[in-house]
C-alpha positions, -999 to 999 in steps of 0.1 A, spaced: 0 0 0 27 27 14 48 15 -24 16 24 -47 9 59 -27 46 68 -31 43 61 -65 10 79 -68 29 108 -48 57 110 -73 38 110 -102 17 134 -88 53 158 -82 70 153 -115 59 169 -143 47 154 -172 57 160 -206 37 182 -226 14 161 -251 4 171 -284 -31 191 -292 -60 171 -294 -70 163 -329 -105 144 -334 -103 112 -353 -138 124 -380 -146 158 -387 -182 171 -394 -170 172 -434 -168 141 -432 -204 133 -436 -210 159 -463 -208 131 -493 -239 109 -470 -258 143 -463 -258 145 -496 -271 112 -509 -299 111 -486 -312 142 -498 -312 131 -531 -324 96 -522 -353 115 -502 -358 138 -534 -363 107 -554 -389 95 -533 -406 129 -535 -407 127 -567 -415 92 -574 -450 100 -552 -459 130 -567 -459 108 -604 -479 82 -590 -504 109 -575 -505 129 -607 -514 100 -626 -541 87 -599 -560 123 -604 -552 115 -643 -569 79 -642 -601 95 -621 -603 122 -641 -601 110 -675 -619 77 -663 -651 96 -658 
């Protein structure tokens, strides 16, 4: 016990060396390329349902 509190004690004392700035390992740009995809992808999809409505009111219309 008294050998892991000295050494606790001493690392406490001596300084430690200075470590380098803190760089994070994924930056928000990162996901720029997927941000974009799923906006297209949810574009698409817009899209795609607006056809298919258009041509339901086409069908009733004309099917009168």
């Amino acid at each position: 016990m008294l050998l892991v509190l000295l050494i606790l004690t001493l690392l406490a004392i001596v300084p430690m060396p200075a470590v380098a700035a803190w760089t994070p390992m994924i930056q928000v740009s990162d996901f720029d390329g997927i941000k974009t995809d799923v906006t297209a992808v949810a574009t698409g999809i817009i899209m795609i349902l607006l056809i298919i409505i258009g041509i339901g009111l086409l069908v009733k219309v004309l099917g009168r």
